[in-house]
C-alpha positions in Angstrom: -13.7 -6.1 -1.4 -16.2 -7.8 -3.1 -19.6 -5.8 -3.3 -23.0 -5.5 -4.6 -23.6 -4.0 -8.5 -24.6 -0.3 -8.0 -26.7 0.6 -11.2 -26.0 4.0 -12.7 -27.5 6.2 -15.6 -25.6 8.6 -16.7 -27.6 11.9 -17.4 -25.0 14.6 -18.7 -21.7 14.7 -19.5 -20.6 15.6 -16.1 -22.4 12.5 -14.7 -20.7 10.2 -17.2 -17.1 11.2 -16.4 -18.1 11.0 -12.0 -18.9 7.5 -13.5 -16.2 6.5 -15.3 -14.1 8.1 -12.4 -16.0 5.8 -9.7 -15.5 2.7 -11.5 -12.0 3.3 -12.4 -11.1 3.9 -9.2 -12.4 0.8 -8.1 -10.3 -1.1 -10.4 -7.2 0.6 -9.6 -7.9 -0.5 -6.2 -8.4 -4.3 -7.0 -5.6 -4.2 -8.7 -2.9 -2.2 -6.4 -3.9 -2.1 -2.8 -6.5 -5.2 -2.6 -4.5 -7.2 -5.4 -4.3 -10.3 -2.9 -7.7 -10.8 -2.4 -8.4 -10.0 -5.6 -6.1 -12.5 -7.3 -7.6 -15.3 -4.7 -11.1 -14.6 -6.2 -9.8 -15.4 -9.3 -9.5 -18.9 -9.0 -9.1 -20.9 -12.3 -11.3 -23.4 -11.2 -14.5 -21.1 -11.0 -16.9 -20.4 -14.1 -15.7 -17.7 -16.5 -15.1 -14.2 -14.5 -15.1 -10.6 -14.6 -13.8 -7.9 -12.9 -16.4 -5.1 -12.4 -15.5 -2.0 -11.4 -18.2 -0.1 -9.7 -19.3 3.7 -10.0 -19.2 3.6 -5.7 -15.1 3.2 -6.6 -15.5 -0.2 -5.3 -15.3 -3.6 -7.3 -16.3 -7.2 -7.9 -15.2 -10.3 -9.5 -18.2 -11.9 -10.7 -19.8 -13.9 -13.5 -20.7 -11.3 -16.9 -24.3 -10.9 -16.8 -27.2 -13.1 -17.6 -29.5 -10.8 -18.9 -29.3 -10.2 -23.1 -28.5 -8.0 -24.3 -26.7 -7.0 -20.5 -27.0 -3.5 -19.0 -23.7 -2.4 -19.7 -20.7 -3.6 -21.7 -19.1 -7.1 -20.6 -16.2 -6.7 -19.6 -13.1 -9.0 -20.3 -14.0 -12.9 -20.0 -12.6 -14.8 -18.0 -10.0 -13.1 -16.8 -9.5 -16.3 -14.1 -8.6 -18.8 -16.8 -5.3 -17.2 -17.4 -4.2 -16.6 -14.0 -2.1 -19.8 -13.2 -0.3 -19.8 -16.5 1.2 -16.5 -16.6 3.6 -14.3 -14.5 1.3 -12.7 -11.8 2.7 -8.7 -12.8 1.9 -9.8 -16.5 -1.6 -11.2 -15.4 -2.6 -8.4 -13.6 -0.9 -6.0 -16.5 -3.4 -8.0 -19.1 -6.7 -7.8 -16.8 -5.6 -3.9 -16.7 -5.3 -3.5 -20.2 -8.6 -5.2 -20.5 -10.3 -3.3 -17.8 -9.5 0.0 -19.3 -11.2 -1.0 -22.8 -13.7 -1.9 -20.6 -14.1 1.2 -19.1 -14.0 3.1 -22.4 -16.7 1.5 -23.9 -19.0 1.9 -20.9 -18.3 5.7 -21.1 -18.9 5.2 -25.1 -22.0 3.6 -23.8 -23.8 5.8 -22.0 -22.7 8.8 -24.2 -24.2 7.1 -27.0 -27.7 7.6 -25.6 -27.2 11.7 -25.8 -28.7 13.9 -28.4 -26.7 16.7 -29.8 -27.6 18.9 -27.2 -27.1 16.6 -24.8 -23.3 16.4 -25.4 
């Protein structure tokens, strides 16, 4: 289920939490009912990955972004390199554990950016 980014920008608080909804929904997904595919495009032999989960509930496993400083939060790092190595339920326990710090700190993100009266 691999997909294009879809940007987003967050203007209230309402808009952060459809966002943070929307993205974690798409990593639930990669992780339960498309964990195959998912764990195939995690090869070990590709560069260091991410999964992205996006605010459309659908997801990615892609490189972090080039740009500096990035858009968003990265998340977790090369979350293929450990794949191989580990129990697959513990590997996908640890990308989910990673993925949901991830997701925190892109809600911190955005919420960030509001004034007083904003929040």
């Amino acid at each position: 289920m691999e997909m294009a980014s879809v940007s987003s920008n967050p203007r209230s608080v309402e808009e952060i939490f459809k966002d943070y909804s929307g993205r974690r929904s798409g990593i639930i997904r990669a992780l339960t009912y498309d964990v195959d595919e998912f764990y195939s495009l995690c090869d070990p032999d590709k560069e260091n990955l991410c999964l992205y989960g996006n605010p459309d509930q659908s997801w990615e496993v892609n490189l972090p972004a080039e740009e500096v400083p990035p858009e968003l939060p990265e998340p977790a790092l090369g979350i293929n390199f450990a794949r191989d190595g580990m129990n697959r339920k513990d590997w996908l326990s640890l990308v989910a554990v990673h993925s949901d710090s991830w997701l925190l700190s892109v809600a911190f993100y955005h919420g960030a950016r509001f004034n007083r009266n904003e929040r």
